[in-house]
N, CA and C atoms as a LAMMPS dump frame, in Angstrom:
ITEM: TIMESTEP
0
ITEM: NUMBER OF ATOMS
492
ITEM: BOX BOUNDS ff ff ff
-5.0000000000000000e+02 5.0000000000000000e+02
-5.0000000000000000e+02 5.0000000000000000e+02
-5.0000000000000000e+02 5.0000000000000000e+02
ITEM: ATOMS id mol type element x y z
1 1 1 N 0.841 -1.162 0
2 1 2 C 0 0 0
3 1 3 C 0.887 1.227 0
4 2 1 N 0.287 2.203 -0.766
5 2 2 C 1.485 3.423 -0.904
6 2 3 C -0.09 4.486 -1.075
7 3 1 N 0.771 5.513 -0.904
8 3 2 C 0.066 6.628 -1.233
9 3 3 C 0.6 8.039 -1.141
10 4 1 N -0.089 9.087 -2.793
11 4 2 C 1.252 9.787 -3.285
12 4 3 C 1.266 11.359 -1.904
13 5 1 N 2.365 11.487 -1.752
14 5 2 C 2.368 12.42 -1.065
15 5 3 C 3.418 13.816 -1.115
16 6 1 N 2.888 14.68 -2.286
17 6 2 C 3.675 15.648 -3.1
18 6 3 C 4.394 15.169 -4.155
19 7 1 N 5.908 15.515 -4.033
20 7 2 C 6.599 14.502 -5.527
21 7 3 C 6.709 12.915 -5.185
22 8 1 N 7.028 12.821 -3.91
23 8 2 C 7.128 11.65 -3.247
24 8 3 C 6.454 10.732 -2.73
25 9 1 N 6.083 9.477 -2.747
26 9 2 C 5.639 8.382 -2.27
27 9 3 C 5.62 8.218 -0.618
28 10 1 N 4.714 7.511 0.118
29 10 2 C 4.899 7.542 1.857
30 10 3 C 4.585 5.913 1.354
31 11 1 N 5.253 4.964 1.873
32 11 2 C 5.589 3.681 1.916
33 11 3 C 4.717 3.244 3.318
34 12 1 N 3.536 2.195 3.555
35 12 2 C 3.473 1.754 4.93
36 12 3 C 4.635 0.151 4.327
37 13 1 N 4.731 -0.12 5.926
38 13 2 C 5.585 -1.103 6.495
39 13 3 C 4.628 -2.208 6.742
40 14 1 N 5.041 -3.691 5.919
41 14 2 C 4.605 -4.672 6.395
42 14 3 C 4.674 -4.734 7.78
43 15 1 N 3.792 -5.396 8.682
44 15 2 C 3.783 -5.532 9.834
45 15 3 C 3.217 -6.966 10.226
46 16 1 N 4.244 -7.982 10.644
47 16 2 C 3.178 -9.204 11.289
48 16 3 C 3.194 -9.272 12.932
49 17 1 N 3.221 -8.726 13.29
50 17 2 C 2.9 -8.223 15.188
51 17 3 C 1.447 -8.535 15.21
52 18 1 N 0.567 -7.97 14.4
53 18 2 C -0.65 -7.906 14.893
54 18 3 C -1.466 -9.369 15.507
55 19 1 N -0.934 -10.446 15.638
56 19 2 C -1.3 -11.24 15.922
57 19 3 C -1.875 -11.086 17.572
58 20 1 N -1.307 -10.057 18.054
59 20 2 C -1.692 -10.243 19.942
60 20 3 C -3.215 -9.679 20.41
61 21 1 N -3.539 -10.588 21.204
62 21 2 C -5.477 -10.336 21.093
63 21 3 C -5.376 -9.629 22.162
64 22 1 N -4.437 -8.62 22.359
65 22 2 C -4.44 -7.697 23.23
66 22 3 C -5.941 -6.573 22.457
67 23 1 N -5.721 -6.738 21.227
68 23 2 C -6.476 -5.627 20.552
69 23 3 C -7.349 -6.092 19.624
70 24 1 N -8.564 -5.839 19.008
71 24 2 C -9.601 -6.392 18.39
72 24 3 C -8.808 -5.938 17.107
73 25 1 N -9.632 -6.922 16.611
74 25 2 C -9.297 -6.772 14.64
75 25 3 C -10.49 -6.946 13.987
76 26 1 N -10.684 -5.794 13.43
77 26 2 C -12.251 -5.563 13.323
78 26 3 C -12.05 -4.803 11.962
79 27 1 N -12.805 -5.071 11.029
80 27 2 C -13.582 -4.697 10.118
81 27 3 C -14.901 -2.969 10.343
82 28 1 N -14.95 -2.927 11.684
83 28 2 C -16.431 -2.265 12.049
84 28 3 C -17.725 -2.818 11.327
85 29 1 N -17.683 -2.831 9.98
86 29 2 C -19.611 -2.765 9.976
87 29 3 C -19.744 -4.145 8.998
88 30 1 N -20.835 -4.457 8.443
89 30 2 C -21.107 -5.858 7.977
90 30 3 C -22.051 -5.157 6.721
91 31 1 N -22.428 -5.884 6.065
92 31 2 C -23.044 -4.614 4.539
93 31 3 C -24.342 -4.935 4.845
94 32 1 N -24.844 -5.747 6.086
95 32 2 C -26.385 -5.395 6.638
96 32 3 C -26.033 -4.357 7.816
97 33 1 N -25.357 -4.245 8.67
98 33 2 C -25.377 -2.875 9.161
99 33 3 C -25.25 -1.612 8.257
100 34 1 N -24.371 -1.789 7.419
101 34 2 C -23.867 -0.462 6.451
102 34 3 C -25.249 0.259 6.354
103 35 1 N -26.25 -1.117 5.346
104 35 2 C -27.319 -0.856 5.051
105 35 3 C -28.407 0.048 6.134
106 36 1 N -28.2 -1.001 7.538
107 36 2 C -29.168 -0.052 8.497
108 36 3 C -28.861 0.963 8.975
109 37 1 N -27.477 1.53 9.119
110 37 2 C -27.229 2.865 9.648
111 37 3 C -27.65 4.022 8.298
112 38 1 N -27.644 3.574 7.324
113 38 2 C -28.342 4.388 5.68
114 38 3 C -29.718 4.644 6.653
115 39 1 N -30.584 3.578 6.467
116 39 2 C -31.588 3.638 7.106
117 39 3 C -31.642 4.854 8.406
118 40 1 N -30.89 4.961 9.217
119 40 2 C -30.963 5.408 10.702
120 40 3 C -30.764 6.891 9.792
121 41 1 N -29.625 7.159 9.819
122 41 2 C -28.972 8.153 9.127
123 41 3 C -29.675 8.85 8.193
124 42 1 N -30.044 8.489 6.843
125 42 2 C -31.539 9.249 5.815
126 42 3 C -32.467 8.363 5.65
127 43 1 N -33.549 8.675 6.882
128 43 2 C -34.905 7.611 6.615
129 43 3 C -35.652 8.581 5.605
130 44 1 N -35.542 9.64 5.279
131 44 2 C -36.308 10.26 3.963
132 44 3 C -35.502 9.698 2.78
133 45 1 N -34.237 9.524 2.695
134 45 2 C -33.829 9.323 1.229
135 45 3 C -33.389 7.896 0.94
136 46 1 N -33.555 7.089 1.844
137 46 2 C -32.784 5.537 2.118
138 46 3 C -33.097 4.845 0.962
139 47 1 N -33.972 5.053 -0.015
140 47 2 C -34.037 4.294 -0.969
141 47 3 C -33.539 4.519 -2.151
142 48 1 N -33.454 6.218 -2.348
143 48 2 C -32.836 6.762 -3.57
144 48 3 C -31.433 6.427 -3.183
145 49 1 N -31.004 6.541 -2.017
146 49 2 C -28.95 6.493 -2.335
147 49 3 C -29.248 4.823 -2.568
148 50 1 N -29.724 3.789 -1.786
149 50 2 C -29.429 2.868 -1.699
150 50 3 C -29.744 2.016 -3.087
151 51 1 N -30.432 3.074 -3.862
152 51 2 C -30.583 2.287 -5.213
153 51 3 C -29.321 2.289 -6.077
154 52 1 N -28.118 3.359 -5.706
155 52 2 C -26.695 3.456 -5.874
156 52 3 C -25.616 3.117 -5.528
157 53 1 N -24.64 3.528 -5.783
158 53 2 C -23.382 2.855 -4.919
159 53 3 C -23.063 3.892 -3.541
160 54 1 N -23.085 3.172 -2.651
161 54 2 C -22.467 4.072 -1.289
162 54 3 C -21.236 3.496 -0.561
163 55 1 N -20.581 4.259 0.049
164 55 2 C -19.593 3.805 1.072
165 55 3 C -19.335 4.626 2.034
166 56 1 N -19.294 3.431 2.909
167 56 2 C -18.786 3.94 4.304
168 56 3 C -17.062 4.049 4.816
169 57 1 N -16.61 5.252 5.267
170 57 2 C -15.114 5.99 5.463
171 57 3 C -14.485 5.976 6.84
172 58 1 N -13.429 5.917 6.912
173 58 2 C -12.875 6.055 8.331
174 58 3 C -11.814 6.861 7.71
175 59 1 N -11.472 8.2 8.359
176 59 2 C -10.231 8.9 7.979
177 59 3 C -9.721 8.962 9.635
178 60 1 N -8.821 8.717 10.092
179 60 2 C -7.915 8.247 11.132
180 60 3 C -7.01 8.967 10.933
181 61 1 N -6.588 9.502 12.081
182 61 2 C -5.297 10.402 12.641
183 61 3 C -4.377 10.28 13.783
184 62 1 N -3.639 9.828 14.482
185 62 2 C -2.578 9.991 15.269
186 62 3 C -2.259 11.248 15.691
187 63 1 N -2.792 11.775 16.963
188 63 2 C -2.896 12.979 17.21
189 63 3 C -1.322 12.725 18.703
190 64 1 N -0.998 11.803 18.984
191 64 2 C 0.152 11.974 19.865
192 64 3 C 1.553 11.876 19.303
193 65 1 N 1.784 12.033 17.793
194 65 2 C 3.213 12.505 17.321
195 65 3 C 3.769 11.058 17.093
196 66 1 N 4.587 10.732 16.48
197 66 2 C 5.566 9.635 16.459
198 66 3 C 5.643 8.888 17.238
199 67 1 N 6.19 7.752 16.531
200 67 2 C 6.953 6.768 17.411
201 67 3 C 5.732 6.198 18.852
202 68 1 N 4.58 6.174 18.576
203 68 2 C 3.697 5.572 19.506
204 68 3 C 4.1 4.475 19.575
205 69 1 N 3.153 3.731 21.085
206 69 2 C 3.435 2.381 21.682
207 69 3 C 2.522 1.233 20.81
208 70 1 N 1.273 1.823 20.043
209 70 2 C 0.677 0.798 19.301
210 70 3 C 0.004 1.925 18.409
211 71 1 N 0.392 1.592 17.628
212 71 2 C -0.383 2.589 15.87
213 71 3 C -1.181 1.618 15.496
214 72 1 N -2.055 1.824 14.429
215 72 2 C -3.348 1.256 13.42
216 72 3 C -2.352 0.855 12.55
217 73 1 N -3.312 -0.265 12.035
218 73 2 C -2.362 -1.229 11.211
219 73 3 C -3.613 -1.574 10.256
220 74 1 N -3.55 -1.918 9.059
221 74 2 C -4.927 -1.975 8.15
222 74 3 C -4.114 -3.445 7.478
223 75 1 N -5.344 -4.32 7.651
224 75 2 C -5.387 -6.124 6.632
225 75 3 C -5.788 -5.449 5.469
226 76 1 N -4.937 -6.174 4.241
227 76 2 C -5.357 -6.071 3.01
228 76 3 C -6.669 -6.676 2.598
229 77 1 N -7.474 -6.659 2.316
230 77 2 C -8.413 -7.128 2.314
231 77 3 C -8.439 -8.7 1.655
232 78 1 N -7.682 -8.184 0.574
233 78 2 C -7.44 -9.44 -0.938
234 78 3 C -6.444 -10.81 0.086
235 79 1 N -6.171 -10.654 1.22
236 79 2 C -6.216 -11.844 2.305
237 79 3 C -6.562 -12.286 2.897
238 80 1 N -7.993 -12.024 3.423
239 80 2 C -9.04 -12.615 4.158
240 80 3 C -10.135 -13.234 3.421
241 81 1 N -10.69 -14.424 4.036
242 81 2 C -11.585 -14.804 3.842
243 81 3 C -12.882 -14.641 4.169
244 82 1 N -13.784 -14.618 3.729
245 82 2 C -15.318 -14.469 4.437
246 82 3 C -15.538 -15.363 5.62
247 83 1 N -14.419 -16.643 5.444
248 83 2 C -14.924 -17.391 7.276
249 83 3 C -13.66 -16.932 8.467
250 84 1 N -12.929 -15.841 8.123
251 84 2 C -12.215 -15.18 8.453
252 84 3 C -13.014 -14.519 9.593
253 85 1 N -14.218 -14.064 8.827
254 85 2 C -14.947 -13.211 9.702
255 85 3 C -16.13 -13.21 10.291
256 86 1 N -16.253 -12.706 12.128
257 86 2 C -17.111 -13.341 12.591
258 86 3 C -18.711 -12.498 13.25
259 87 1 N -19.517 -12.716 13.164
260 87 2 C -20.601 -11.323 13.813
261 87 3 C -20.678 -11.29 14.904
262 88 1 N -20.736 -9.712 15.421
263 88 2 C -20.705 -9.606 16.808
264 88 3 C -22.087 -8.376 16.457
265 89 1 N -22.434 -8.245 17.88
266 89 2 C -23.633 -7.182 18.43
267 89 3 C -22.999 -6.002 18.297
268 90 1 N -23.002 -5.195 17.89
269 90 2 C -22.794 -3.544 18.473
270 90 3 C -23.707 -3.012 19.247
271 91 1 N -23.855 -2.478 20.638
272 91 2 C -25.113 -2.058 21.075
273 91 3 C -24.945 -0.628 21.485
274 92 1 N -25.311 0.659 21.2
275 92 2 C -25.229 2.108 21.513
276 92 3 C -26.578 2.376 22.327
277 93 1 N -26.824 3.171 23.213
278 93 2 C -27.845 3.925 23.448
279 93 3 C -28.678 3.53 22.998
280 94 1 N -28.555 4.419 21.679
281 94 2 C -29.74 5.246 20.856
282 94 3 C -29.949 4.058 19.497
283 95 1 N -28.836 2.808 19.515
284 95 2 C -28.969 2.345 17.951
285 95 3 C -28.299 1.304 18.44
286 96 1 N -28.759 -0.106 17.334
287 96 2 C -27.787 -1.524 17.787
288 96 3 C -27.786 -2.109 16.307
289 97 1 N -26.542 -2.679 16.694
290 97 2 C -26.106 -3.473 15.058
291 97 3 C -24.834 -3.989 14.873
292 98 1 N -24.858 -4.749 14.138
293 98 2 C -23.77 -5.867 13.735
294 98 3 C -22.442 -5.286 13.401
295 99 1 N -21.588 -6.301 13.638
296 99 2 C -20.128 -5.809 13.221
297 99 3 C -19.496 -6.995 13.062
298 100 1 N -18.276 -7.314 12.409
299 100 2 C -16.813 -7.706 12.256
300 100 3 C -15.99 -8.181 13.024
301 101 1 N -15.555 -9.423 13.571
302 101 2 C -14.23 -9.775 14.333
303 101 3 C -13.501 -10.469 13.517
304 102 1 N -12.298 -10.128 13.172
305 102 2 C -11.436 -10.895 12.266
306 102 3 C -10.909 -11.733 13.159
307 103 1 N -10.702 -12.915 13.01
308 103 2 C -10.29 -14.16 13.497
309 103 3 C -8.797 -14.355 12.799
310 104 1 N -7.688 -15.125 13.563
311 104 2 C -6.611 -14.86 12.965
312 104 3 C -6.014 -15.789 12.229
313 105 1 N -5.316 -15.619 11.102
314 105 2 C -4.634 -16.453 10.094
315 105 3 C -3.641 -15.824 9.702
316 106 1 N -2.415 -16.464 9.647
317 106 2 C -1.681 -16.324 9.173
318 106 3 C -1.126 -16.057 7.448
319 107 1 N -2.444 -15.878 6.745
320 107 2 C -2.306 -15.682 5.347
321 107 3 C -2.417 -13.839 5.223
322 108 1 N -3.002 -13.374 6.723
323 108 2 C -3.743 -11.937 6.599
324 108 3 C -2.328 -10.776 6.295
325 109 1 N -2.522 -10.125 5.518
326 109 2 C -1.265 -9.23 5.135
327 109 3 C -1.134 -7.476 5.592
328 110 1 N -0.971 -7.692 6.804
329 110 2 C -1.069 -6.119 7.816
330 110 3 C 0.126 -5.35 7.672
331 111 1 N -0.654 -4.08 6.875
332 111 2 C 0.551 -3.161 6.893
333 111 3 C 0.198 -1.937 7.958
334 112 1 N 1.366 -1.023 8.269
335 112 2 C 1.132 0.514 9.033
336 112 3 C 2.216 1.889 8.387
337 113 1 N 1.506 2.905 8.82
338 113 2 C 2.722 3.767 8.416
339 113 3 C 3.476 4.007 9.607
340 114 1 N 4.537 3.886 9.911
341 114 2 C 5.833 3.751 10.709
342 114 3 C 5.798 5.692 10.312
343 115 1 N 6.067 5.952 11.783
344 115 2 C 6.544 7.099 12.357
345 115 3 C 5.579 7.611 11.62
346 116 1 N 3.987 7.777 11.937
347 116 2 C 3.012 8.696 10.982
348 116 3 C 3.371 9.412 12.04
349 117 1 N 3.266 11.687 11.512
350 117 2 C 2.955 12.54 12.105
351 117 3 C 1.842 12.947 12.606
352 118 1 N 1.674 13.84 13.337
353 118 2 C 0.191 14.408 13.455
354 118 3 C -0.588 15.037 12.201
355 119 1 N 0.711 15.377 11.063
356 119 2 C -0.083 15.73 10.009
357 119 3 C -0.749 14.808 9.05
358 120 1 N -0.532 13.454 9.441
359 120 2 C -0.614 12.603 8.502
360 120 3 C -2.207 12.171 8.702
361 121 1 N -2.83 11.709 7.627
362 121 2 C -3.926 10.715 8.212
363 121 3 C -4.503 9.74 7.383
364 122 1 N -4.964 8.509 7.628
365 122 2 C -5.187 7.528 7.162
366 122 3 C -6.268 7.335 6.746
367 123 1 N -7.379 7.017 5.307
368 123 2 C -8.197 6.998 4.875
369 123 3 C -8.661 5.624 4.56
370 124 1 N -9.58 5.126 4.986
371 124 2 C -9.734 3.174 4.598
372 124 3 C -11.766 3.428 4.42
373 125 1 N -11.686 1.859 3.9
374 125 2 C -12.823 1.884 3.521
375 125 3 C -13.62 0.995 4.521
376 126 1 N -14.85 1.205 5.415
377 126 2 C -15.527 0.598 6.356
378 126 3 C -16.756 -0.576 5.747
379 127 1 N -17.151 -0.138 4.345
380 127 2 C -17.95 -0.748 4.186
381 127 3 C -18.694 -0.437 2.805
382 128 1 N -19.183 -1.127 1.613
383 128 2 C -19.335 -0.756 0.07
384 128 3 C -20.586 -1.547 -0.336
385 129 1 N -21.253 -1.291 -0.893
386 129 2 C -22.385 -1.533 -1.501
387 129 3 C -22.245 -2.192 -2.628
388 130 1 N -21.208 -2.121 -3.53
389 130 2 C -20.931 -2.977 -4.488
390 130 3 C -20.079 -4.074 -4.226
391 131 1 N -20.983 -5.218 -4.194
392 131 2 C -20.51 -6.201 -3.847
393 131 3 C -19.129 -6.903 -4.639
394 132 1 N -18.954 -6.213 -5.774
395 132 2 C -17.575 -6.572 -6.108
396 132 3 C -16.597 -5.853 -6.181
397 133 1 N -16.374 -5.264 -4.864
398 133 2 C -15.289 -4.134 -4.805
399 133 3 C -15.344 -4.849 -3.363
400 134 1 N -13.757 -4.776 -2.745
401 134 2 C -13.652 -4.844 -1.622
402 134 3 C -14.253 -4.352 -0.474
403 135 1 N -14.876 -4.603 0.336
404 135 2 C -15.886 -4.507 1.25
405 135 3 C -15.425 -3.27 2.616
406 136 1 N -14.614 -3.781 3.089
407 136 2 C -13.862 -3.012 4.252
408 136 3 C -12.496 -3.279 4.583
409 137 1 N -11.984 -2.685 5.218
410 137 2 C -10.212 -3.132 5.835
411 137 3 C -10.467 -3.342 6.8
412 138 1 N -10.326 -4.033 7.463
413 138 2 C -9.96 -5.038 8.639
414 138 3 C -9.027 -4.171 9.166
415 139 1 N -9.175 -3.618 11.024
416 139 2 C -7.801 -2.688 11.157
417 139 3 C -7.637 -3.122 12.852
418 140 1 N -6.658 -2.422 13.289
419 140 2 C -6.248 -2.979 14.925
420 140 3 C -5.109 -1.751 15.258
421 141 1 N -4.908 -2.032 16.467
422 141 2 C -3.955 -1.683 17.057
423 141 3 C -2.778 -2.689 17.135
424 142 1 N -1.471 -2.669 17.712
425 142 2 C -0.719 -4.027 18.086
426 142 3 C 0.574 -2.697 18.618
427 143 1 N 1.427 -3.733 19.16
428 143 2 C 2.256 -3.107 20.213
429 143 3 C 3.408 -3.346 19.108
430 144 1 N 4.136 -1.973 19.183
431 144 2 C 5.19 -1.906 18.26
432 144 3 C 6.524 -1.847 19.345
433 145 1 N 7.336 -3.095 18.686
434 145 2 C 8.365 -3.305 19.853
435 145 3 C 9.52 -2.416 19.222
436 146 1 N 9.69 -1.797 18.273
437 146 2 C 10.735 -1.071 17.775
438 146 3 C 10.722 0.742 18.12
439 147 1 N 9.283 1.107 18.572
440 147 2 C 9.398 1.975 18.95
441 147 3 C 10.109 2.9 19.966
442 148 1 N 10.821 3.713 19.803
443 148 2 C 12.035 4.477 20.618
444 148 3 C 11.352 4.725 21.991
445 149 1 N 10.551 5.31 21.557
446 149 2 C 9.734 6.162 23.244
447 149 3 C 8.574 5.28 23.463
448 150 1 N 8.062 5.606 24.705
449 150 2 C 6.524 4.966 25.563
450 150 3 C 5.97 6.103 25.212
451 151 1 N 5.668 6.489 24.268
452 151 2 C 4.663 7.14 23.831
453 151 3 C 3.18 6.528 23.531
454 152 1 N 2.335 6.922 24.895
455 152 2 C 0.761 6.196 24.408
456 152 3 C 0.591 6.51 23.487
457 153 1 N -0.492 6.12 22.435
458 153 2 C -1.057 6.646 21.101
459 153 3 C -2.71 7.165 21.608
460 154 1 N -2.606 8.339 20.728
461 154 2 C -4.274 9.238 20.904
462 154 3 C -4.121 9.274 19.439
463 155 1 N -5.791 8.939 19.334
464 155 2 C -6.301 9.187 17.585
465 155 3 C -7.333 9.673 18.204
466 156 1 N -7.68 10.355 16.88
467 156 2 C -9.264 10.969 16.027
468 156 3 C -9.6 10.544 15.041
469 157 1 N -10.693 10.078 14.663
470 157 2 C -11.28 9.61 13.65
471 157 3 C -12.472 10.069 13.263
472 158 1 N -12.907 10.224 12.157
473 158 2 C -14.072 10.845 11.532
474 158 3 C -14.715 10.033 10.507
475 159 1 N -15.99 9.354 10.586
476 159 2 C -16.834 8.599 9.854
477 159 3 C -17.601 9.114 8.572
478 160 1 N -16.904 8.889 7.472
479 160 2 C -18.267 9.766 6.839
480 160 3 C -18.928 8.82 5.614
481 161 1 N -19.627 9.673 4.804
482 161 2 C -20.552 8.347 4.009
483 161 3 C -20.172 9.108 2.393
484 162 1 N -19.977 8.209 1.281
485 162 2 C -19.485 8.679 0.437
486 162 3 C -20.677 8.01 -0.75
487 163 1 N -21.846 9.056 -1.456
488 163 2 C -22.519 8.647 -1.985
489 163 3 C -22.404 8.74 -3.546
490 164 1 N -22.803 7.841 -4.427
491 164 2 C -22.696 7.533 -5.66
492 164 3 C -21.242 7.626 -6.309
């Protein structure tokens, strides 16, 4: 995975650490939740987008600087299997619904960006309506043993919905 950044390329780093169930490996949504938060989200228009293509976004940031104790790490997708993955409950307040536990195999291909800044931020896909386009990235935390400092990690993340 690369992505262009001015004249230059930003390289993430294979990573196979993520194996420790210290941290969930999750997908977030399932393309019957995708579907019901459409629903929750525009109950006036739920049928016109959904007669189109939609997707669901995670843009992710590292707001504590370098060299953190566990950064986000994103599965390629094109390595998991569908029995890879398992349903769980999501339950909120106000709203409840299904989600994603990636179960672990050793075929899964986890990369990260090594030493992301605070300026940097990470864009993945949560969830797609066209069933022949990759669905979601599978993502986690994991403990990076090469890191210089005990720097906890703080993110922000922002959900958004990307129609037609």
């Amino acid at each position: 995975m690369k992505r262009e950044k001015g004249r230059g390329e930003v390289l993430f780093s294979e990573c196979t650490a993520v194996s420790n169930e210290r941290f969930s490996k999750h997908p977030d949504n399932t393309p019957a939740s995708c579907a019901k938060r459409l629903e929750f989200q525009f109950p006036a228009r739920v049928e016109a987008i959904s007669s189109g293509r939609y997707r669901y976004i995670d843009i992710w940031r590292c707001v504590a600087g370098q060299d953190v104790d566990s950064p986000l790490a994103l599965c390629d997708y094109r390595s998991i299997e569908t029995t890879d993955l398992c349903n769980i409950d999501i339950v909120y307040p106000h709203f409840s619904e299904e989600g994603y536990e990636l179960t672990y195999s050793p075929t899964h291909r986890w990369f990260y960006k090594k030493g992301m800044s605070k300026d940097d931020a990470v864009l993945f896909k949560l969830g797609d309506n066209l069933t022949t386009a990759a669905q979601s990235t599978p993502h986690a935390a994991f403990i990076d043993p090469s890191a210089s400092e005990n720097r906890k990690r703080a993110s922000i993340e922002v959900r958004a919905i990307i129609i037609g």
